[in-house]
PDB file of N, CA, C, O and CB in Angstrom:
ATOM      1  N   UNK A   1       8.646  21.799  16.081  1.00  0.00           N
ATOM      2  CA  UNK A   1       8.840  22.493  14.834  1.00  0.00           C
ATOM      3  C   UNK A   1       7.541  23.160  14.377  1.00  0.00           C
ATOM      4  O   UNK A   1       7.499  24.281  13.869  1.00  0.00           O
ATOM      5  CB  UNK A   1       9.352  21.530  13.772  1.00  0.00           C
ATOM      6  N   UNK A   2       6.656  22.501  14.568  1.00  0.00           N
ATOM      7  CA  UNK A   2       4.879  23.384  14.060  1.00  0.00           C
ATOM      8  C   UNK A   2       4.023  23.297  15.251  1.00  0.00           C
ATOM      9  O   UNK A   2       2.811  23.245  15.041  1.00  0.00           O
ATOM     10  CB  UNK A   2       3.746  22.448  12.598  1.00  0.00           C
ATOM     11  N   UNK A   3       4.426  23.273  16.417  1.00  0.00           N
ATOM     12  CA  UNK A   3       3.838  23.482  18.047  1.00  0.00           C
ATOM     13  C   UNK A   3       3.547  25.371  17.398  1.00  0.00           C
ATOM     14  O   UNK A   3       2.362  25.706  17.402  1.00  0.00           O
ATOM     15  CB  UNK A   3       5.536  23.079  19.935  1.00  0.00           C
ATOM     16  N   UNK A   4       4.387  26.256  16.992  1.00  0.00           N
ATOM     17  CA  UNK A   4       3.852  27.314  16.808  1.00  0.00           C
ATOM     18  C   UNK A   4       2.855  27.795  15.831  1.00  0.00           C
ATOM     19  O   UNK A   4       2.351  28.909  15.980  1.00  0.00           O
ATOM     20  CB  UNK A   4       4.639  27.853  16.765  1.00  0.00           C
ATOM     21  N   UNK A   5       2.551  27.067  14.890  1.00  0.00           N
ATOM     22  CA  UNK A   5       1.654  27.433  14.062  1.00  0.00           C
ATOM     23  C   UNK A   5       0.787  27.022  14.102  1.00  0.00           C
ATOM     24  O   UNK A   5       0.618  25.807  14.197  1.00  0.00           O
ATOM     25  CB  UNK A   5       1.804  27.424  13.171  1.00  0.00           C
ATOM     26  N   UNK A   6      -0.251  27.998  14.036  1.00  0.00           N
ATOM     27  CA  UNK A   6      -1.985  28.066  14.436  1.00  0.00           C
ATOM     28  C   UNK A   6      -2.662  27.305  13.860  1.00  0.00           C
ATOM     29  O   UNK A   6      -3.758  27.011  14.336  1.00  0.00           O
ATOM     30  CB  UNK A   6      -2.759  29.258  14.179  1.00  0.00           C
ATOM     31  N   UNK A   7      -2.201  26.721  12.594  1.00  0.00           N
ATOM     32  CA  UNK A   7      -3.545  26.123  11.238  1.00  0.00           C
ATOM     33  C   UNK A   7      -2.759  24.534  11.762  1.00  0.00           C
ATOM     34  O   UNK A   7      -3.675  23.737  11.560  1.00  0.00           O
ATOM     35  CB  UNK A   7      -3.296  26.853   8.666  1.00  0.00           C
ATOM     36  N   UNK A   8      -1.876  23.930  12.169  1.00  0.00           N
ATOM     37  CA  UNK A   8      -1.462  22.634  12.414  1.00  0.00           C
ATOM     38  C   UNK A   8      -1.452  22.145  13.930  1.00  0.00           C
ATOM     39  O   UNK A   8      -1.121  22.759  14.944  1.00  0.00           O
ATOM     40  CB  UNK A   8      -0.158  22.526  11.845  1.00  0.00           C
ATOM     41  N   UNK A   9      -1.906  20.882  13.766  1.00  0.00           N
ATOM     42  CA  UNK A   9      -2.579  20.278  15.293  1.00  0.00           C
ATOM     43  C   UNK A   9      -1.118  18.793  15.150  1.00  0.00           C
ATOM     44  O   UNK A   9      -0.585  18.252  14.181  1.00  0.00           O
ATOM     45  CB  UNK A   9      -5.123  19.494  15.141  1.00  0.00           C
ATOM     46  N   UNK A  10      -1.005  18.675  16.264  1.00  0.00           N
ATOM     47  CA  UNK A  10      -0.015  17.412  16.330  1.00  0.00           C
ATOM     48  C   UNK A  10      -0.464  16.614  16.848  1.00  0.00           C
ATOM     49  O   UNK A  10      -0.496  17.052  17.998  1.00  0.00           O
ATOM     50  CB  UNK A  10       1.140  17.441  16.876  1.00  0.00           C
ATOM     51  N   UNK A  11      -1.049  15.284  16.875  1.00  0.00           N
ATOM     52  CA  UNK A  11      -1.790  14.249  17.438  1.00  0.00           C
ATOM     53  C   UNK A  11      -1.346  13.122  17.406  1.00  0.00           C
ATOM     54  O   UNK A  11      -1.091  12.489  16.382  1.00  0.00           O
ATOM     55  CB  UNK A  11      -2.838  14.138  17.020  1.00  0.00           C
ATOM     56  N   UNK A  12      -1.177  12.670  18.792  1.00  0.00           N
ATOM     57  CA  UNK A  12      -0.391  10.761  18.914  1.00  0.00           C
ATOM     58  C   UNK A  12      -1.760  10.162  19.999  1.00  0.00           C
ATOM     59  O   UNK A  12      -2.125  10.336  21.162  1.00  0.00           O
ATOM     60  CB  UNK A  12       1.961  10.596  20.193  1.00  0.00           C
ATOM     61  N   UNK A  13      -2.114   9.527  19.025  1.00  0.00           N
ATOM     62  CA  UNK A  13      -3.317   8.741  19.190  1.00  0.00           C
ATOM     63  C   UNK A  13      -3.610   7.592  18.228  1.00  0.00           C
ATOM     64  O   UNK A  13      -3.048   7.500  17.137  1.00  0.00           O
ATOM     65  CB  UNK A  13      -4.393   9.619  19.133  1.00  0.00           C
ATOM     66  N   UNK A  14      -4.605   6.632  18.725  1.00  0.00           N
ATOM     67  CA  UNK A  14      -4.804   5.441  17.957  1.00  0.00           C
ATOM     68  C   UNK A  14      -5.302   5.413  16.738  1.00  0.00           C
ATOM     69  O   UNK A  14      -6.495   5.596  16.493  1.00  0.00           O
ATOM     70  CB  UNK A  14      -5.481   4.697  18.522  1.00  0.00           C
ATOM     71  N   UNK A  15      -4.252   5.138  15.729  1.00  0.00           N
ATOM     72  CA  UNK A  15      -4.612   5.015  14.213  1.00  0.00           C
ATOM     73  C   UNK A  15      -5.901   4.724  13.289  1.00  0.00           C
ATOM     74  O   UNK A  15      -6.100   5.050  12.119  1.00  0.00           O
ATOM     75  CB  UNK A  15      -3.930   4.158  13.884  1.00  0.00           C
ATOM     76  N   UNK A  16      -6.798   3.929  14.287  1.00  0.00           N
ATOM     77  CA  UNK A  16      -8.206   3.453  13.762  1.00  0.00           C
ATOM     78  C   UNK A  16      -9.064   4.544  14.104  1.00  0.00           C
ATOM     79  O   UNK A  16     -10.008   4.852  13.376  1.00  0.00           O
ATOM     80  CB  UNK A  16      -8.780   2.049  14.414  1.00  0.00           C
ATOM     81  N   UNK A  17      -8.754   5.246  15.336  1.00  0.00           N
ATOM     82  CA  UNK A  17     -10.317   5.979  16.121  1.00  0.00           C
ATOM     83  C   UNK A  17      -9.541   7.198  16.755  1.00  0.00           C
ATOM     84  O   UNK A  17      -9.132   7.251  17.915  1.00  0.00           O
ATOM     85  CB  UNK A  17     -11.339   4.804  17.667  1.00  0.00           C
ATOM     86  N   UNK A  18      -9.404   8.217  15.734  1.00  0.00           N
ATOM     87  CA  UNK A  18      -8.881   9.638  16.191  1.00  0.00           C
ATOM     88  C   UNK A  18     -10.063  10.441  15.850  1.00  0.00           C
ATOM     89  O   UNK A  18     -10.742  10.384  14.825  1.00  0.00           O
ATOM     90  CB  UNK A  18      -7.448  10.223  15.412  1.00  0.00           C
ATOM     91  N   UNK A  19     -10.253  11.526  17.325  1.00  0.00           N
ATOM     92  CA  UNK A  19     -11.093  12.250  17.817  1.00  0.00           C
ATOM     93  C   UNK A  19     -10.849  13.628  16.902  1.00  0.00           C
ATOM     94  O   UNK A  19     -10.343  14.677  17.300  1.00  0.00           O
ATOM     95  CB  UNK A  19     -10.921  12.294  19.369  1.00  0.00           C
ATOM     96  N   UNK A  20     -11.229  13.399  15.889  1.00  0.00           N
ATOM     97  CA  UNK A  20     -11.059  14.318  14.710  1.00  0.00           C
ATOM     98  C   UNK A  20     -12.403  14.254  14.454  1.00  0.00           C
ATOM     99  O   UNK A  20     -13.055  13.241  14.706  1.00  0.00           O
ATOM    100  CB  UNK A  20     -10.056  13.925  13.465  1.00  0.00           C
ATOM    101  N   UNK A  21     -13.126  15.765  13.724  1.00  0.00           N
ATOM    102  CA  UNK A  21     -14.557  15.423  13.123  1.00  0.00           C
ATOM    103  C   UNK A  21     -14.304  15.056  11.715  1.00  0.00           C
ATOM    104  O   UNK A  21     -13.300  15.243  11.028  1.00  0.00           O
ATOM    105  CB  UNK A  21     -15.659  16.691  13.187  1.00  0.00           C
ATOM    106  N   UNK A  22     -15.271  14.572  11.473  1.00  0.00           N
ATOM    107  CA  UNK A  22     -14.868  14.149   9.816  1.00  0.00           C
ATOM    108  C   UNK A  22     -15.106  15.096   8.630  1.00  0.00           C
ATOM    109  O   UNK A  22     -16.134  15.773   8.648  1.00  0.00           O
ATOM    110  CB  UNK A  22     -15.717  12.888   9.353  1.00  0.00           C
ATOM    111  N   UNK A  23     -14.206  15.211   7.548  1.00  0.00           N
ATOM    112  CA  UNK A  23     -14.403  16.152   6.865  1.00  0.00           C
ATOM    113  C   UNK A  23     -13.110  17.367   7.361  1.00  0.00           C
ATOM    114  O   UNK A  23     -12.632  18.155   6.545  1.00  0.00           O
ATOM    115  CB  UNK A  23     -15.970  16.489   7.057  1.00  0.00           C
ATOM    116  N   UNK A  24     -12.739  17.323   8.657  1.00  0.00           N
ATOM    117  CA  UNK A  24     -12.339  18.755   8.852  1.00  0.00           C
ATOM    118  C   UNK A  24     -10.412  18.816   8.588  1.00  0.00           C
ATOM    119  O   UNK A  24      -9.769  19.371   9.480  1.00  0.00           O
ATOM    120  CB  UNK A  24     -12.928  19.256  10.699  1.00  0.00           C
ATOM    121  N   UNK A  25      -9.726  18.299   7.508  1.00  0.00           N
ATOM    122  CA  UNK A  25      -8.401  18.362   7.866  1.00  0.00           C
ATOM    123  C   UNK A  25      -8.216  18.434   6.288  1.00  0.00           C
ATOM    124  O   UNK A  25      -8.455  17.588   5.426  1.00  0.00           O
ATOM    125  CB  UNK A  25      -7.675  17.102   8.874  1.00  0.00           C
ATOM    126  N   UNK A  26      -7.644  19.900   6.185  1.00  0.00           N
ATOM    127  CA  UNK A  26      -6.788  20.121   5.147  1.00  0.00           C
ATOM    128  C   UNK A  26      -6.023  18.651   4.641  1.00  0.00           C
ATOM    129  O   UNK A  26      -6.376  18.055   3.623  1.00  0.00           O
ATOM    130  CB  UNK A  26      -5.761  21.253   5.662  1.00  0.00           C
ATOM    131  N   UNK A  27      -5.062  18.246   5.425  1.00  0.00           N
ATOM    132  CA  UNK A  27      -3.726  17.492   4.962  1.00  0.00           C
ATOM    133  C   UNK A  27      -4.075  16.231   6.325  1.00  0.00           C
ATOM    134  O   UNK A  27      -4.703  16.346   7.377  1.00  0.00           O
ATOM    135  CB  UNK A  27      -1.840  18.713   5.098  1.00  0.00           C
ATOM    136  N   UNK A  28      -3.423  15.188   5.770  1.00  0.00           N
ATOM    137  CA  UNK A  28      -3.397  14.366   6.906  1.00  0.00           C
ATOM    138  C   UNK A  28      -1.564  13.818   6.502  1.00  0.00           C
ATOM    139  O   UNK A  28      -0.836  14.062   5.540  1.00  0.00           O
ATOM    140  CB  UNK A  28      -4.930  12.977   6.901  1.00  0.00           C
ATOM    141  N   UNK A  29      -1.378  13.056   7.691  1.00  0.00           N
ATOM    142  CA  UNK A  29       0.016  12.286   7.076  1.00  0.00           C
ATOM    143  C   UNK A  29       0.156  11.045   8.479  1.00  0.00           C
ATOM    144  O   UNK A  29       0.061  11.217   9.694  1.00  0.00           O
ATOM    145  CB  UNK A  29       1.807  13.710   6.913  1.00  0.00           C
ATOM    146  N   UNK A  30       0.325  10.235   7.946  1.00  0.00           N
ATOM    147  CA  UNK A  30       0.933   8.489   8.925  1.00  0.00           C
ATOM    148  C   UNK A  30       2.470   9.025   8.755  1.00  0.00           C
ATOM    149  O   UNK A  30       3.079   9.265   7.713  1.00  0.00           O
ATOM    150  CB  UNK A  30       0.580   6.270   7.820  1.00  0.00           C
ATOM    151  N   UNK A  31       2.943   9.147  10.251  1.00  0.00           N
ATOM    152  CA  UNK A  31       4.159   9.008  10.117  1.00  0.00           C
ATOM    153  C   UNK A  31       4.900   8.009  11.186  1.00  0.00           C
ATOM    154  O   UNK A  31       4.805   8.165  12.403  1.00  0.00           O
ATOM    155  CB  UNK A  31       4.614  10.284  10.111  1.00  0.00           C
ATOM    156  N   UNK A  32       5.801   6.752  10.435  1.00  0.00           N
ATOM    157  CA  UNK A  32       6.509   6.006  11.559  1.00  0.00           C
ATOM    158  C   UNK A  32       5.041   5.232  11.971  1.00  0.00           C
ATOM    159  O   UNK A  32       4.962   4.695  13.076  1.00  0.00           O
ATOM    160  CB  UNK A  32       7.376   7.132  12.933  1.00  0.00           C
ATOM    161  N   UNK A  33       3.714   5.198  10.887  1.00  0.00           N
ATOM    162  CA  UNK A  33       2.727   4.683  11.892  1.00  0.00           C
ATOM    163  C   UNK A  33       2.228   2.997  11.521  1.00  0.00           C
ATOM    164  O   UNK A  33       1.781   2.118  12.258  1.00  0.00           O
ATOM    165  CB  UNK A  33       1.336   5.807  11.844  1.00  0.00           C
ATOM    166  N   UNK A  34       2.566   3.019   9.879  1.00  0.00           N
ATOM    167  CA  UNK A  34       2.069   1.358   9.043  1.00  0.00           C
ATOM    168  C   UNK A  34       2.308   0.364   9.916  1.00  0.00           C
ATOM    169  O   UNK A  34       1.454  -0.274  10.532  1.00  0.00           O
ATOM    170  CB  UNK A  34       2.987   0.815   7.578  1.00  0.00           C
ATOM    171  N   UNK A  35       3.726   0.210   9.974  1.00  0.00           N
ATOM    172  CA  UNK A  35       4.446  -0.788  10.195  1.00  0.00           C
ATOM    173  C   UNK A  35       4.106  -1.116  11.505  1.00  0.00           C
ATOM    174  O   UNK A  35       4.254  -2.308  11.775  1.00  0.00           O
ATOM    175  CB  UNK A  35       5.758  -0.585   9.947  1.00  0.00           C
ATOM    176  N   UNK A  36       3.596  -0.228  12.605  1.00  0.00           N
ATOM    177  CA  UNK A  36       3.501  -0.832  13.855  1.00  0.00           C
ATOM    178  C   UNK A  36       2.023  -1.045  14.492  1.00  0.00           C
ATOM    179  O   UNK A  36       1.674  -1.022  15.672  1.00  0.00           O
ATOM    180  CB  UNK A  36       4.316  -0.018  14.731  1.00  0.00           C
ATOM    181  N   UNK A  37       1.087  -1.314  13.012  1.00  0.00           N
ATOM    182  CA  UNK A  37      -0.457  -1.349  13.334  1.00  0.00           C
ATOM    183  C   UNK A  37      -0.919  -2.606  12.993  1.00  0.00           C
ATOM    184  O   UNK A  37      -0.297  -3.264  12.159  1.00  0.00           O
ATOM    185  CB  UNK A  37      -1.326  -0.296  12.580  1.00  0.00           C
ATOM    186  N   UNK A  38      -1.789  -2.979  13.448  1.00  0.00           N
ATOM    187  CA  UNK A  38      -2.521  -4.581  12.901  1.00  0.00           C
ATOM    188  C   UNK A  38      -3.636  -4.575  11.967  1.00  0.00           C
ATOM    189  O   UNK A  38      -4.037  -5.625  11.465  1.00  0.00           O
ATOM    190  CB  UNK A  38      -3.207  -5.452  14.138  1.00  0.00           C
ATOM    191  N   UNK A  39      -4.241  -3.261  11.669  1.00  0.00           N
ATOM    192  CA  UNK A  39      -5.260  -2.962  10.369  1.00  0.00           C
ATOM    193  C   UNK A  39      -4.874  -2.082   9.873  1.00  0.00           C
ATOM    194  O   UNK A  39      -5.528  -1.050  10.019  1.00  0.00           O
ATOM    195  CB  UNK A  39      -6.628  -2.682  10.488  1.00  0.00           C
ATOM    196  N   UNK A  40      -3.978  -2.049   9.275  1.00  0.00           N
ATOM    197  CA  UNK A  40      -3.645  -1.100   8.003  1.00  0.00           C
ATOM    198  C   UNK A  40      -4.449  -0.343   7.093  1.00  0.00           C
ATOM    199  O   UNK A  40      -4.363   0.793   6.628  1.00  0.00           O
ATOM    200  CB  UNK A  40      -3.079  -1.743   7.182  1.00  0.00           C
ATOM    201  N   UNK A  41      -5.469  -1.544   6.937  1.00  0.00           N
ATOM    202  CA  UNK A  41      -6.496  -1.091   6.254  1.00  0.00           C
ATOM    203  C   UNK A  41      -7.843  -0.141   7.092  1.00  0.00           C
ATOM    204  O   UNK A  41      -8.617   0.720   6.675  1.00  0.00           O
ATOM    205  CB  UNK A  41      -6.949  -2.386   5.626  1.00  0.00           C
ATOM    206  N   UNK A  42      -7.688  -0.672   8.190  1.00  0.00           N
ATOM    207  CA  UNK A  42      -8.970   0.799   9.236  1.00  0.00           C
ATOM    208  C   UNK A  42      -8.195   2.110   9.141  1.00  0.00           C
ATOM    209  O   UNK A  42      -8.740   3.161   8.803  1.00  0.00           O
ATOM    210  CB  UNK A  42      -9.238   0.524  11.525  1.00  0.00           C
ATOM    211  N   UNK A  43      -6.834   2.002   9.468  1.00  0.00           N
ATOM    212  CA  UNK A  43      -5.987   3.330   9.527  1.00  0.00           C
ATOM    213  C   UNK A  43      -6.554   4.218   8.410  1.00  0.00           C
ATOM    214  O   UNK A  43      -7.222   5.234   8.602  1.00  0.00           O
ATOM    215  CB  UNK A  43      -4.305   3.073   9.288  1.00  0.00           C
ATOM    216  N   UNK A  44      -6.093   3.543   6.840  1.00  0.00           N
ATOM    217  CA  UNK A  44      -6.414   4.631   6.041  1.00  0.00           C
ATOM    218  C   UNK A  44      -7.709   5.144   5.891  1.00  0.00           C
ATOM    219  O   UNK A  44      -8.052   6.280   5.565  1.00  0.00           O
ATOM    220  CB  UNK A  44      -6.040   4.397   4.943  1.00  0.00           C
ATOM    221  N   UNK A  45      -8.812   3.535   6.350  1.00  0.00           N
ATOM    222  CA  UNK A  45      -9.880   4.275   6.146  1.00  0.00           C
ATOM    223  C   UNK A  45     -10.249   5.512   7.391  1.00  0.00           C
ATOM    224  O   UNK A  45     -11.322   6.108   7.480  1.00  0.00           O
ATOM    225  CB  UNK A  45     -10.971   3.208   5.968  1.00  0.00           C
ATOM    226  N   UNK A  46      -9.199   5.670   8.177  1.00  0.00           N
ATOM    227  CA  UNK A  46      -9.735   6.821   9.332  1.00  0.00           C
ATOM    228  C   UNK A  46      -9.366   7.983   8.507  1.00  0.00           C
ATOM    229  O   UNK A  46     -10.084   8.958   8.288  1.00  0.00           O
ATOM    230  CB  UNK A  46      -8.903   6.856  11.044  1.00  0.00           C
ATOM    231  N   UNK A  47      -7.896   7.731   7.971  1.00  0.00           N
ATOM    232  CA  UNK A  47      -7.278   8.802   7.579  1.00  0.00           C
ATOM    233  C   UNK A  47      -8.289   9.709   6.387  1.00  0.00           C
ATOM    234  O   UNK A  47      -8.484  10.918   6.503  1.00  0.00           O
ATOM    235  CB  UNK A  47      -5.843   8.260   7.044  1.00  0.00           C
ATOM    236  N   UNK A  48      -8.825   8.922   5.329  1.00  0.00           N
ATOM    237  CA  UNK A  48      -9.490   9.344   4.738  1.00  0.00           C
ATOM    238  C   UNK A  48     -10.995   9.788   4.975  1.00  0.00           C
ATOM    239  O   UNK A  48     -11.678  10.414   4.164  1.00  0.00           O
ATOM    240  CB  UNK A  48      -9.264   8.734   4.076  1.00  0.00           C
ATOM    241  N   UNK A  49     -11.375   9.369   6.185  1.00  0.00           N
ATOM    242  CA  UNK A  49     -12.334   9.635   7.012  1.00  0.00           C
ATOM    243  C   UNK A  49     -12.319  11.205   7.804  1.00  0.00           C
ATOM    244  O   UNK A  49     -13.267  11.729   8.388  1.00  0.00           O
ATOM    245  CB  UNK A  49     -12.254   8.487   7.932  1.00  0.00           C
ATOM    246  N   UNK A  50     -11.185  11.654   7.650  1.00  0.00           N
ATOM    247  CA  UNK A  50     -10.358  13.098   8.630  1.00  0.00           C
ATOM    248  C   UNK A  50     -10.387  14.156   7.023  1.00  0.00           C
ATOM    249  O   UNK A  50     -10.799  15.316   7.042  1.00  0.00           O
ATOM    250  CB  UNK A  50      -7.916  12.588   9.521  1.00  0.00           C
ATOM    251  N   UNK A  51      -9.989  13.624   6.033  1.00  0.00           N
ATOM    252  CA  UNK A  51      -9.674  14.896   4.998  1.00  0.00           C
ATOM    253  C   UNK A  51     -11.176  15.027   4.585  1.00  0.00           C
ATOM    254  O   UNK A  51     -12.131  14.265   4.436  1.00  0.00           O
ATOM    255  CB  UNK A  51      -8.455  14.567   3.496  1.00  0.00           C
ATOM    256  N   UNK A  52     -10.849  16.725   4.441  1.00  0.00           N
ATOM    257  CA  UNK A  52     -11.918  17.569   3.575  1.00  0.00           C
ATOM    258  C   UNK A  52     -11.936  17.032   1.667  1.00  0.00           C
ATOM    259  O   UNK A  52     -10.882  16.695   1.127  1.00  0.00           O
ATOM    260  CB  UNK A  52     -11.306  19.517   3.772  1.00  0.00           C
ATOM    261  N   UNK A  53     -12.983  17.044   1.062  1.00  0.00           N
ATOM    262  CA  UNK A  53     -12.203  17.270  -0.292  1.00  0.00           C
ATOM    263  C   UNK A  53     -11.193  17.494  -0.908  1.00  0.00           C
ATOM    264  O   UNK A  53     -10.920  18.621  -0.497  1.00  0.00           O
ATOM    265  CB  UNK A  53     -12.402  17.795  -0.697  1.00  0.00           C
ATOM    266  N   UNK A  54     -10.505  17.255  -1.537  1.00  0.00           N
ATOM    267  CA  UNK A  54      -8.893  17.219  -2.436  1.00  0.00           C
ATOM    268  C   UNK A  54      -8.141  18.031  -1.604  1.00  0.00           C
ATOM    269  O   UNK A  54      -7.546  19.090  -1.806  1.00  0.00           O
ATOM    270  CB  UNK A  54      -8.791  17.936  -4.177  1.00  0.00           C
ATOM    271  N   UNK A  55      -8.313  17.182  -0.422  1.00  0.00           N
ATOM    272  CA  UNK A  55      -6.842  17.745   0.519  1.00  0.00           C
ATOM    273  C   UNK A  55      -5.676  16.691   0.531  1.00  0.00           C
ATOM    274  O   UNK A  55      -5.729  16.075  -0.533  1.00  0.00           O
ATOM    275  CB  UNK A  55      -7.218  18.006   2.334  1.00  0.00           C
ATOM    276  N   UNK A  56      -4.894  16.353   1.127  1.00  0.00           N
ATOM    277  CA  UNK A  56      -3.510  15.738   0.809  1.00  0.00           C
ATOM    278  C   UNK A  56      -3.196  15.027   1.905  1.00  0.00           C
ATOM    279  O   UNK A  56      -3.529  15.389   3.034  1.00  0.00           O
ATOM    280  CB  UNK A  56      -2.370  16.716   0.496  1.00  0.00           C
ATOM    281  N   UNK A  57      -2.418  13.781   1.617  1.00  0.00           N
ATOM    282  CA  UNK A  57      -2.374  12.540   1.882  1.00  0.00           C
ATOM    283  C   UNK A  57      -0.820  12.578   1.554  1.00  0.00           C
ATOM    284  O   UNK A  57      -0.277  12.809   0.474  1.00  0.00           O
ATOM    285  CB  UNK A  57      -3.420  11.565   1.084  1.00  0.00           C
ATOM    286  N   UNK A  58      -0.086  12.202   3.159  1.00  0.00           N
ATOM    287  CA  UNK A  58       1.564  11.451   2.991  1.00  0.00           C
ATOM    288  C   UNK A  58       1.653  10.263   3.716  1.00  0.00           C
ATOM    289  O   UNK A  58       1.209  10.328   4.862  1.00  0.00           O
ATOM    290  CB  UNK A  58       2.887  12.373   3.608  1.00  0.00           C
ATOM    291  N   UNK A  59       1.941   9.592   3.486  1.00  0.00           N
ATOM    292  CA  UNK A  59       2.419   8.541   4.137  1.00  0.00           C
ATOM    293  C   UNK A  59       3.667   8.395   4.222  1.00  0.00           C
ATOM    294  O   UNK A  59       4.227   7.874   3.258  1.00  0.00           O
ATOM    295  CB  UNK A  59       2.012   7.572   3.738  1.00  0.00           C
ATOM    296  N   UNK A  60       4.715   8.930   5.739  1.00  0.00           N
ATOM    297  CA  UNK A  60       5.895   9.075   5.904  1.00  0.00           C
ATOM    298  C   UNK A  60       6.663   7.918   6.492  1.00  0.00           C
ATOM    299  O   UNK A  60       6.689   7.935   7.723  1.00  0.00           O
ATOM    300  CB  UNK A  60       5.990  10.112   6.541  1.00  0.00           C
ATOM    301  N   UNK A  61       7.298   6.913   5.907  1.00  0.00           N
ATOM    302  CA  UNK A  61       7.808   5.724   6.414  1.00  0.00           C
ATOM    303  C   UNK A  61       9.289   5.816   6.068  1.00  0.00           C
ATOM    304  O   UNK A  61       9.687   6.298   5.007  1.00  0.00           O
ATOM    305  CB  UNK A  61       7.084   4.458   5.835  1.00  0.00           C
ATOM    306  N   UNK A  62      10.483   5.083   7.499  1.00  0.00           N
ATOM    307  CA  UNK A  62      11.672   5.102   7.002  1.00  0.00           C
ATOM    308  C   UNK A  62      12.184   3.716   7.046  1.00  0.00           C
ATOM    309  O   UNK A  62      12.181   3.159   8.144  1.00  0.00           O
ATOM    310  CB  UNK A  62      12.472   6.041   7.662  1.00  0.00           C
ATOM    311  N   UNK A  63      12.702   2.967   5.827  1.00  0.00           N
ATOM    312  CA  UNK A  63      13.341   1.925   6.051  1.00  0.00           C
ATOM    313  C   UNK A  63      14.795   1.816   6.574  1.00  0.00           C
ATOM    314  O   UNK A  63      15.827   2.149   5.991  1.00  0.00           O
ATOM    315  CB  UNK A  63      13.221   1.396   5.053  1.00  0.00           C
ATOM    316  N   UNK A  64      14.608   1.153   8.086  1.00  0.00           N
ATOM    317  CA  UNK A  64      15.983   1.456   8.535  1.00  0.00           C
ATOM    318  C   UNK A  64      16.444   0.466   8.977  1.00  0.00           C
ATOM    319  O   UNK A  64      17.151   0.538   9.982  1.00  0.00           O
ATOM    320  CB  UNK A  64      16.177   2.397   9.424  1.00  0.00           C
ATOM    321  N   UNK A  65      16.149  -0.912   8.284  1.00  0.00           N
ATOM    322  CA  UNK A  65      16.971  -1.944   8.208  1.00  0.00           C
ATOM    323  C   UNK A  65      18.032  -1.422   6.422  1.00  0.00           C
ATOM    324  O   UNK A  65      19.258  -1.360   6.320  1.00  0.00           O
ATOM    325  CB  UNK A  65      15.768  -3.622   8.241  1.00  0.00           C
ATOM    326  N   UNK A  66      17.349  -1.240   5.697  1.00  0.00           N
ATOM    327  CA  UNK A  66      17.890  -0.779   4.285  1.00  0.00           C
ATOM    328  C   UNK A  66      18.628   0.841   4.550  1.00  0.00           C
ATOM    329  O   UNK A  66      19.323   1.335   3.662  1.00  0.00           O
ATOM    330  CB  UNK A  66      16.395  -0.704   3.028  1.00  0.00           C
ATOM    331  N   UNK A  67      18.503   1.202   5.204  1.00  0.00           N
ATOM    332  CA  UNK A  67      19.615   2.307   5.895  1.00  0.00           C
ATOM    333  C   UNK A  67      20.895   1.886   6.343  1.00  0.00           C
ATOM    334  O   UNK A  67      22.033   2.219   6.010  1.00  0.00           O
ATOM    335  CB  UNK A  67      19.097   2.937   7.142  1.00  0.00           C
ATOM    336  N   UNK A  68      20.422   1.025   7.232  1.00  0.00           N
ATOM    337  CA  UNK A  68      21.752   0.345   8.310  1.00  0.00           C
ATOM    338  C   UNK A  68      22.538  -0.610   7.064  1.00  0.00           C
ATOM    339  O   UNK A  68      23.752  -0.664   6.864  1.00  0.00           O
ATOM    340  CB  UNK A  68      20.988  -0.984  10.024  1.00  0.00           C
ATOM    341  N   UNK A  69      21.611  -1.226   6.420  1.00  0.00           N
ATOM    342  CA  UNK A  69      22.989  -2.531   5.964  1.00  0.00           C
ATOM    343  C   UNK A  69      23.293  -1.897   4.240  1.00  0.00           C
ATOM    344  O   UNK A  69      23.720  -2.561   3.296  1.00  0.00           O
ATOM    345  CB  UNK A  69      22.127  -4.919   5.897  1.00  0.00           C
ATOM    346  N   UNK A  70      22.846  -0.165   4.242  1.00  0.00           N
ATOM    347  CA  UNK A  70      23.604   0.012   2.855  1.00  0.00           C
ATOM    348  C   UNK A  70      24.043   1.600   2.895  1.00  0.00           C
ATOM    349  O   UNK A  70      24.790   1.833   1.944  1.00  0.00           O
ATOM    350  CB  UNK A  70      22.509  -0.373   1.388  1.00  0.00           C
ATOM    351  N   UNK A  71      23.845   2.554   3.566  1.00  0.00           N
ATOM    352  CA  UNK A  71      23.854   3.893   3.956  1.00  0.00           C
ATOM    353  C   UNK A  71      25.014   3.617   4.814  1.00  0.00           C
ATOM    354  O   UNK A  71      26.131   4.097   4.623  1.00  0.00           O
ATOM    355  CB  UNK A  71      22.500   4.545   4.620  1.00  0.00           C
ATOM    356  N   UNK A  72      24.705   2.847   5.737  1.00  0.00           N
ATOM    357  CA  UNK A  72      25.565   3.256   7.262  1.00  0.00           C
ATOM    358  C   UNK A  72      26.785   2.161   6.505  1.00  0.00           C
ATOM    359  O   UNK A  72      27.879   2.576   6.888  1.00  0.00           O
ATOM    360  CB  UNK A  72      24.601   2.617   9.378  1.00  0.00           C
ATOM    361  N   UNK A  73      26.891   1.489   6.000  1.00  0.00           N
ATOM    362  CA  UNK A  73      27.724   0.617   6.043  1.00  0.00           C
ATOM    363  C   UNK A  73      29.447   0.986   5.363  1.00  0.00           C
ATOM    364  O   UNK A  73      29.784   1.531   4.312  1.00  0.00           O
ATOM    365  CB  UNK A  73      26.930  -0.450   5.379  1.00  0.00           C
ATOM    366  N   UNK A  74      30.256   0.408   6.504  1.00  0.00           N
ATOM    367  CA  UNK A  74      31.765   0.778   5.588  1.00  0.00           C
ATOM    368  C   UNK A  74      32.048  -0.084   5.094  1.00  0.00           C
ATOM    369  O   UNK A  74      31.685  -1.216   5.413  1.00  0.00           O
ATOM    370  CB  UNK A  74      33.036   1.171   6.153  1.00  0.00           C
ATOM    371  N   UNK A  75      33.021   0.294   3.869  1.00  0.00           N
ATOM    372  CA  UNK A  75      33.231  -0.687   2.841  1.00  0.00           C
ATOM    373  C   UNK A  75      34.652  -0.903   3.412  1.00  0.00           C
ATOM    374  O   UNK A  75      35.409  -1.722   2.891  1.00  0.00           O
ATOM    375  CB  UNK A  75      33.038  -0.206   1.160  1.00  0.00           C
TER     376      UNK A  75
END
């Protein structure tokens, strides 16, 4: 979906130690990434280690046990 656009990089790499310089990222975002790490707390500090000044921060998580037993479910 953003493989074509020039200003966005897509990166699957280790949550603590991404080969990013520091300072250089508009936007950052964890996606699908909390839940399956053992320092939660190094992650953000990388993440915040990657943004420039008042750039932007998502943290994209889906609960899909609370999907399955109330979304998906027939009554």
């Amino acid at each position: 979906m953003c493989n074509n656009l020039k200003n966005v990089e897509l990166l699957c790499c280790n949550a603590n130690s991404i080969n990013v310089d520091q300072g250089s990222c508009d936007a950052v975002t964890l996606t699908q990434t909390l839940k399956y790490i053992e320092n939660v707390d190094d992650a953000f500090i990388e993440a915040k280690r990657l943004q420039k000044p008042n750039s932007k921060f998502a943290n994209i998580s889906t609960l899909w046990n609370f999907l399955g037993s109330t979304v998906l479910k027939k009554n």
